[in-house]
C-alpha positions in Angstrom: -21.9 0.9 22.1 -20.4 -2.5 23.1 -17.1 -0.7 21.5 -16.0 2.3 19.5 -14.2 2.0 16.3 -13.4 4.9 14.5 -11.9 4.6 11.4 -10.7 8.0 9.4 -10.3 8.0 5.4 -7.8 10.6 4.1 -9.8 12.3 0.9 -8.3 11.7 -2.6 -5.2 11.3 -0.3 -2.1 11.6 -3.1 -4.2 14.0 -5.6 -5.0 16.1 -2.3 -1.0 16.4 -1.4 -0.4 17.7 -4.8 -3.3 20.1 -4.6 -1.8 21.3 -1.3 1.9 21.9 -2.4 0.5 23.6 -5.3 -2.3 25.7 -4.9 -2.9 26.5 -8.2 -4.5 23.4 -9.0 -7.0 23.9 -6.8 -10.6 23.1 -8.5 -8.6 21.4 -11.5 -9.1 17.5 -12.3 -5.7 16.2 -11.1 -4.8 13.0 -11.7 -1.6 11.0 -9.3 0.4 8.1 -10.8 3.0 6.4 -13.7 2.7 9.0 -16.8 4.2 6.5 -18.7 2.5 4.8 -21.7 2.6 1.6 -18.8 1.4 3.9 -15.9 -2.0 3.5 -13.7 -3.6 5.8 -11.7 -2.7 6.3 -8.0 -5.0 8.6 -7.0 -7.7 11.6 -8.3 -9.3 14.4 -7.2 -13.0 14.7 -7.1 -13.1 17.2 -10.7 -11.3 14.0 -12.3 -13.7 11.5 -11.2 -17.1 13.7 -12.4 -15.2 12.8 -15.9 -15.0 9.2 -15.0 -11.6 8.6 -13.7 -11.0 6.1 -11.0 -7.5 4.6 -9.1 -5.9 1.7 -10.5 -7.4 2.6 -14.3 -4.5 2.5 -16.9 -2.8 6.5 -17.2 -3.8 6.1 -20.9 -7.7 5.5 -20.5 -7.9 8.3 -17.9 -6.1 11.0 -20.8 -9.0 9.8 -23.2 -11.8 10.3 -20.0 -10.4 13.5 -18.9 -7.8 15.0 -21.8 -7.8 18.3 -20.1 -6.5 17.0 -16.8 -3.8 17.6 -14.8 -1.5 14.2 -14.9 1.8 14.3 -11.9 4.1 11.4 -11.2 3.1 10.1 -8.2 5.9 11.4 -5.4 5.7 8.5 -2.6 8.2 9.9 -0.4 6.1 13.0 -0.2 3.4 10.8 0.6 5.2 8.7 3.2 6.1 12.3 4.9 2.4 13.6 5.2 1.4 9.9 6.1 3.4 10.4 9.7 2.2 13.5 10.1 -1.4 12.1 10.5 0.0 9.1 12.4 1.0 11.5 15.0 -2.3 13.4 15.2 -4.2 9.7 15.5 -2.2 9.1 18.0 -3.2 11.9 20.6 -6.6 10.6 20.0 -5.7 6.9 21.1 -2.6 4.7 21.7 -4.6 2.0 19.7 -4.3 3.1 16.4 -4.2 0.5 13.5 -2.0 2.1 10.3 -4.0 0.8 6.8 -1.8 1.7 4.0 -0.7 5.5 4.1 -4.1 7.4 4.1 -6.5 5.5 6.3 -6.7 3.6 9.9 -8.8 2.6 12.6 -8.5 4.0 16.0 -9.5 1.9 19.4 -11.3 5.0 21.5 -13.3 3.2 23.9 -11.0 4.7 26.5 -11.0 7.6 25.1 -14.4 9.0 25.7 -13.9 10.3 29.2 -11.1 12.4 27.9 -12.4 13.8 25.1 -16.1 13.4 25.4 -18.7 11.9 22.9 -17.4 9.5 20.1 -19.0 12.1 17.5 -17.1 15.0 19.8 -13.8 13.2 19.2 -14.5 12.5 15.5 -15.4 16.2 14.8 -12.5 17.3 16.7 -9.8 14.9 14.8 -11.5 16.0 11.9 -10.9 20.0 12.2 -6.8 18.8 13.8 -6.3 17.3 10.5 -7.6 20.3 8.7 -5.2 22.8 10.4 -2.4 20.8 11.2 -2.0 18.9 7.7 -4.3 21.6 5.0 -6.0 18.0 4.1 -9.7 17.3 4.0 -10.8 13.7 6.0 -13.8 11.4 6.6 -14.5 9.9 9.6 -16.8 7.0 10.7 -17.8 6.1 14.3 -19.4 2.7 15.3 -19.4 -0.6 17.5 -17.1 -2.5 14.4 -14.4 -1.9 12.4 -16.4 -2.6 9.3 -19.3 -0.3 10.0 -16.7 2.6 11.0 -15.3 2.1 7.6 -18.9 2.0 5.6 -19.8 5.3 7.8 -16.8 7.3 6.9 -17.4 6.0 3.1 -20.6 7.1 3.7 -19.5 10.3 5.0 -17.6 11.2 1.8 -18.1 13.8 -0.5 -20.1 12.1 -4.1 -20.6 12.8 -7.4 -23.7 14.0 -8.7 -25.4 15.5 -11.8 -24.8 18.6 -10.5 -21.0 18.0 -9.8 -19.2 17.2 -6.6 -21.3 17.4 -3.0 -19.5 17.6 0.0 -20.4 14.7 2.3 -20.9 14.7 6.1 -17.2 14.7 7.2 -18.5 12.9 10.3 -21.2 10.0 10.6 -21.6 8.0 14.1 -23.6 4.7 13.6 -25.5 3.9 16.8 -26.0 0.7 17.6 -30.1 1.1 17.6 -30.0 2.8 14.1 -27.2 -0.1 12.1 -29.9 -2.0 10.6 -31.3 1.6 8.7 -28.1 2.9 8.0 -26.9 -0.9 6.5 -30.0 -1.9 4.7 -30.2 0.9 1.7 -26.2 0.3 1.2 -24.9 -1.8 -2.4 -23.7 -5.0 -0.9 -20.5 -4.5 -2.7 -19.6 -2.2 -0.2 -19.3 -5.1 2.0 -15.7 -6.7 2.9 -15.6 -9.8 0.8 -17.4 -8.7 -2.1 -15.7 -8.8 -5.3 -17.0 -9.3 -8.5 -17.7 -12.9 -8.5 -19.3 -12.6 -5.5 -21.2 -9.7 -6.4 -22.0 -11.2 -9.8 -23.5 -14.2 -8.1 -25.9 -12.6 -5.6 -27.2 -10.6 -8.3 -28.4 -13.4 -9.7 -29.4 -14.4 -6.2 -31.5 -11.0 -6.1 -29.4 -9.5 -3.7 -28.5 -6.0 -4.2 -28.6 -4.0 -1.0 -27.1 -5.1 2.7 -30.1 -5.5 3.5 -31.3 -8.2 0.9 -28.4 -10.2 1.9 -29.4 -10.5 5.3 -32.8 -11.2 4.3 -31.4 -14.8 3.3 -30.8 -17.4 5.3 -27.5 -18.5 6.4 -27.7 -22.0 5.4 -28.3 -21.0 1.6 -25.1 -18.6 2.0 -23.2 -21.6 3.0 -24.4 -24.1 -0.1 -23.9 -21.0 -2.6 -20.7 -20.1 -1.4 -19.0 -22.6 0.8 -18.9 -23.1 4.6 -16.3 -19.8 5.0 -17.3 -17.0 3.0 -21.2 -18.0 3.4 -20.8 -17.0 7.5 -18.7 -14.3 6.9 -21.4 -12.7 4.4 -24.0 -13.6 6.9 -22.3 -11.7 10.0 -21.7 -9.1 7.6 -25.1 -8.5 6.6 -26.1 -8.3 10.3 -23.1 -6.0 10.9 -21.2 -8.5 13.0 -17.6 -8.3 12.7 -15.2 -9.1 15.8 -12.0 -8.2 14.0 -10.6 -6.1 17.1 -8.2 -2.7 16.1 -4.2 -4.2 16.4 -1.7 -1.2 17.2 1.7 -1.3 16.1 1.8 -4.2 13.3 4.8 -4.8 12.1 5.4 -4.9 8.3 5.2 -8.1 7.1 7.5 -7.1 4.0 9.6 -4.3 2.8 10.1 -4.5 -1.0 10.2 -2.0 -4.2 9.6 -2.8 -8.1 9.5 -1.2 -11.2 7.5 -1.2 -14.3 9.8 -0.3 -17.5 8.5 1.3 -20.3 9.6 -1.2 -22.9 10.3 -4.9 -21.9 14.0 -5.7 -21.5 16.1 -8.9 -22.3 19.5 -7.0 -21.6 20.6 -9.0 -18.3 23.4 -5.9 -17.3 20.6 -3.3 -17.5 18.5 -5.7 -15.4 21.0 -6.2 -12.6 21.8 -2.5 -12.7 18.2 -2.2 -11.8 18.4 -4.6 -9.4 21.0 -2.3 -7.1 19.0 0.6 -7.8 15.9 -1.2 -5.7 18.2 -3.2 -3.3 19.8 0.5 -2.3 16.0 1.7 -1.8 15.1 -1.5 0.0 17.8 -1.4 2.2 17.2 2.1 3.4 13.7 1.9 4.1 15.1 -1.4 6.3 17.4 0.9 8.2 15.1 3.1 8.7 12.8 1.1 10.2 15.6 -0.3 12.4 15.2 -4.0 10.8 17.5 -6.3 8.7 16.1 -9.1 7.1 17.1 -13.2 6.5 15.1 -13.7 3.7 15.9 -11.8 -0.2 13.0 -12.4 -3.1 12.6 -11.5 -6.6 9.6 -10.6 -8.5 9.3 -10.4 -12.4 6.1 -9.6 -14.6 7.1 -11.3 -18.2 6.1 -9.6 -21.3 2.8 -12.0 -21.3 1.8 -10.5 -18.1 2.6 -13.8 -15.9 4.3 -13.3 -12.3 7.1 -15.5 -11.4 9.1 -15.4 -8.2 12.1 -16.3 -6.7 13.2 -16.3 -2.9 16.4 -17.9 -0.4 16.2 -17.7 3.2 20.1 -17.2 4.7 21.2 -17.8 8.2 21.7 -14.5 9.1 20.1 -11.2 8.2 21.2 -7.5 5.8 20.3 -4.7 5.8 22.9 -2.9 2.9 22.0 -2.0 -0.7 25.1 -4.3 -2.3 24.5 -7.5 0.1 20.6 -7.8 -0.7 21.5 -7.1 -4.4 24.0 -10.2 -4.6 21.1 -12.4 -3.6 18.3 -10.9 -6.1 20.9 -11.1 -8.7 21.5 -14.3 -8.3 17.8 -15.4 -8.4 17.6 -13.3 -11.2 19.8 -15.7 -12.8 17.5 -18.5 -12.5 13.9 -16.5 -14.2 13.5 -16.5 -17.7 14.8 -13.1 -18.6 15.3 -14.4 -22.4 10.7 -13.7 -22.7 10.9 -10.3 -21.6 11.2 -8.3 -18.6 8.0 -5.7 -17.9 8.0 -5.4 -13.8 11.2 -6.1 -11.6 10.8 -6.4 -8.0 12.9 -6.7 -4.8 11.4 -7.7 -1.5 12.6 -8.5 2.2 11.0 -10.4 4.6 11.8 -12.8 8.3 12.9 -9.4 9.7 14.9 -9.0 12.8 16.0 -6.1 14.8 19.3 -5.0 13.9 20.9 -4.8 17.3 19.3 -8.6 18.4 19.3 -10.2 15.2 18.3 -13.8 14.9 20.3 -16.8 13.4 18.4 -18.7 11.1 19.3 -21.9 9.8 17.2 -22.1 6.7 18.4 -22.3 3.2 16.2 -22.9 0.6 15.2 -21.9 -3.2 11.5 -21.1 -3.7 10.0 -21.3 -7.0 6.3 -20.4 -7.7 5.8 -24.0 -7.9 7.1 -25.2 -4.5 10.2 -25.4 -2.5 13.8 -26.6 -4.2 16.5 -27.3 -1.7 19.7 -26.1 -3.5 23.1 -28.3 -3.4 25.0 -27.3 -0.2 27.9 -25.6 -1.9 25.5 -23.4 -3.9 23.1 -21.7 -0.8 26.8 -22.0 1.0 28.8 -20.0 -2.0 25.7 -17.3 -2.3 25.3 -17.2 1.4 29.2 -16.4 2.3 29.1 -13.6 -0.9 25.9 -11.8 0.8 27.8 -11.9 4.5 31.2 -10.6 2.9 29.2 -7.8 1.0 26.8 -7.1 4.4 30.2 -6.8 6.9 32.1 -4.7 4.4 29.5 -2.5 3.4 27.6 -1.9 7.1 30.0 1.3 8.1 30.1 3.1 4.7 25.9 2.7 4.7 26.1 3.8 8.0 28.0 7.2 7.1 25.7 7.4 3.9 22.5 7.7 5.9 24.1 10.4 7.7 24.9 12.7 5.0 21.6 11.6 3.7 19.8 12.7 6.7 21.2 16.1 6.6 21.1 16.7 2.8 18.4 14.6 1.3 18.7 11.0 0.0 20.2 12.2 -3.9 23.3 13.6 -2.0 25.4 10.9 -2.1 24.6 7.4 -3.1 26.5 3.6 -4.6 28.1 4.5 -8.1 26.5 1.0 -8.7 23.0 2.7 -8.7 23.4 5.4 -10.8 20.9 6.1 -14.1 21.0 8.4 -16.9 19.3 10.8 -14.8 21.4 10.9 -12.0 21.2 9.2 -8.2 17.4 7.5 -8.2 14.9 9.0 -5.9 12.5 7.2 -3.9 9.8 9.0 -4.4 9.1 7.9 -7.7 11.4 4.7 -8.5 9.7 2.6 -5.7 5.8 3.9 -6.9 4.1 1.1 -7.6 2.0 2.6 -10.4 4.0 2.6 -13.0 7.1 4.6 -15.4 7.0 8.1 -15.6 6.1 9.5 -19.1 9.5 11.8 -18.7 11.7 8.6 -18.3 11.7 6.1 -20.9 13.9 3.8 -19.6 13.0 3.5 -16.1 
């Protein structure tokens, strides 16, 4: 091979966790996500799916697919945890190792075949170290491109038949000389790039398979679909893709959000919310050794629009009250008054905490474009966020200490605290939705 991509797929990764820290559900459909009347679906086993259920469905369709299913509140933290578990494992394999979400990634092992041997050697091998060392079940796909590393350890997945749940391959190595019979029989839809427009049209293009689409001549991609996404389908079809494995990427964003169960108007309860996911944001910030320049605020309205709001300051935060003052404020400016159904926090233009950058932007962006704000306004919200961010850096400092030694609910802002208690991050900061057991967050 020209190079060796491998790219390993954690199996039913969330639903798989639970399954592990529980062993009685072993063999039962389990189903990971929001319980809530507003929940989706995370993640599901194998015995869920025969019945229909998939991720991202709503939590209510999935009860009517599979009624006698086991239905858990997705725990993210727990998730996270098991997540840099694997990390490490990858990471004896290669130094190249390219992080996609918390279950899957690609590794660069082109330098590691003298080590370890063959690429289907070092596959088989990663596979069996994520089996003892984590109690979780993996796919794995070996070949000269990221994208057809990913369709072989799809490939290599166990799949539903009428006779229940097969176990796949585990392992499947794509040689260069045998791409065109292992892409040809594929659904084209497996291909990067095709959704279900896409899809849609080259059905009515004839195109089913991978190996229909490359069957047609580029220059008829590029009139059907435009100059871009016609070449890219055409390389795809001929599994060309360049796309070379990055290590290390750095987020690009660090942000929670909630989904309430019933929209809210009540502007208090809002900006109580608002400190709950500024204190969640902030940590995950310190964690990662970052602070950040730039504050936004996401709202879904009760007719399922998005707005947003952002402001940019001159220098960066990384504590729960100072990124709060700013998303409180933007709050100020959405239209709370049509109903709140998803509130959001994010941080971005990070810096590292012991170098960090002055900035000299200031600016209000609205979903519609940029709105400089009148000196004395970015100047009044800026000073407030500084004054919170140098009074608050010590105390945060002392709380992620007691925190590290007696778990994040030990101690916390009186500011963030719910009905229930200190929030935890495993669930408040789980992007599919409220749990049936908490109405009201």
């Amino acid at each position: 091979m020209d190079r060796t991509i491998l790219h390993v797929d954690m199996d039913a990764f969330f639903a798989a966790v639970e399954v592990l820290d529980n062993p009685e559900l072993n063999g039962v459909p389990v189903v990971v996500g929001g319980t809530g009347k507003r929940g989706v679906v995370a993640s599901c086993n194998y015995e869920a799916r025969l019945f229909g259920v998939r991720s991202a469905v709503a939590m209510a369709s999935a009860r009517r697919l599979c009624p006698n299913a086991v239905f858990i509140d997705g725990r993210y933290s727990r998730y996270v945890e098991v997540s840099a578990k694997l990390y490490e494992l990858l990471t004896t394999v290669s130094p190249v190792v390219e992080r996609i979400g918390l279950d899957e990634a690609f590794l660069d092992i082109g330098g590691a075949t003298r080590l370890f041997g063959a690429p289907i050697e070092i596959a088989a091998r990663l596979r069996e170290s994520v089996l003892e060392e984590l109690g979780l079940n993996c796919s794995v796909g070996v070949g000269r491109s990221k994208m057809i590393a990913k369709l072989a350890s799809k490939a290599a997945k166990p799949h539903l038949t009428q006779r229940g749940v097969e176990v796949g391959d585990g392992v499947l190595v794509v040689e260069d000389s045998s791409e065109r019979s292992f892409l040809d029989p594929l659904p084209v839809s497996w291909l990067w790039g095709v959704g279900a427009v896409t899809r849609k049209r080259l059905s009515e293009l004839g195109v089913k398979t991978v190996g229909d689409l490359a069957q047609i001549p580029e220059a008829i991609l590029i009139k059907e679909f435009g100059s871009s996404h016609g070449t890219h389908l055409a390389l795809l079809s001929k599994g060309i893709d360049e796309s070379p494995v990055v290590a290390s990427r750095p987020p690009k964003s660090i942000g929670r959000e909630v989904t309430f169960a019933q929209d809210s108007c009540d502007i208090e309860y809002l900006k109580q919310r608002l400190n709950v996911l500024s204190a969640g944001v902030s940590s995950q910030l310190r964690e990662a050794g970052l602070s950040a320049s730039r504050v936004s605020v996401k709202v879904r309205l009760a007719d399922l629009t998005f707005q947003t709001r952002s402001f940019t300051l001159s220098t960066s935060l990384d504590t729960g009250p100072a990124i709060s003052a700013v998303a409180q404020a933007l709050l100020d400016s959405l239209p709370i008054d049509r109903g709140i159904r998803l509130l959001g926090v994010s941080t971005a233009n990070f810096s590292d905490v012991e170098r960090a950058e002055q900035l000299s932007l200031l600016s209000m962006l609205h979903d519609d474009g940029v709105r400089k704000v009148d000196s004395s306004e970015g100047e009044d919200l800026q000073e407030q966020a500084a004054v919170l961010e140098d009074g608050w850096r010590e105390i945060v400092k002392a709380v992620d200490a007691i925190r590290a030694k007696f778990g994040y609910s030990a101690v916390g802002n009186t500011s963030t605290l719910t009905g229930l208690g200190l929030p935890s991050t495993a669930r408040r900061d789980a992007p599919w939705g409220p749990s049936g057991q908490d109405p009201g967050d």
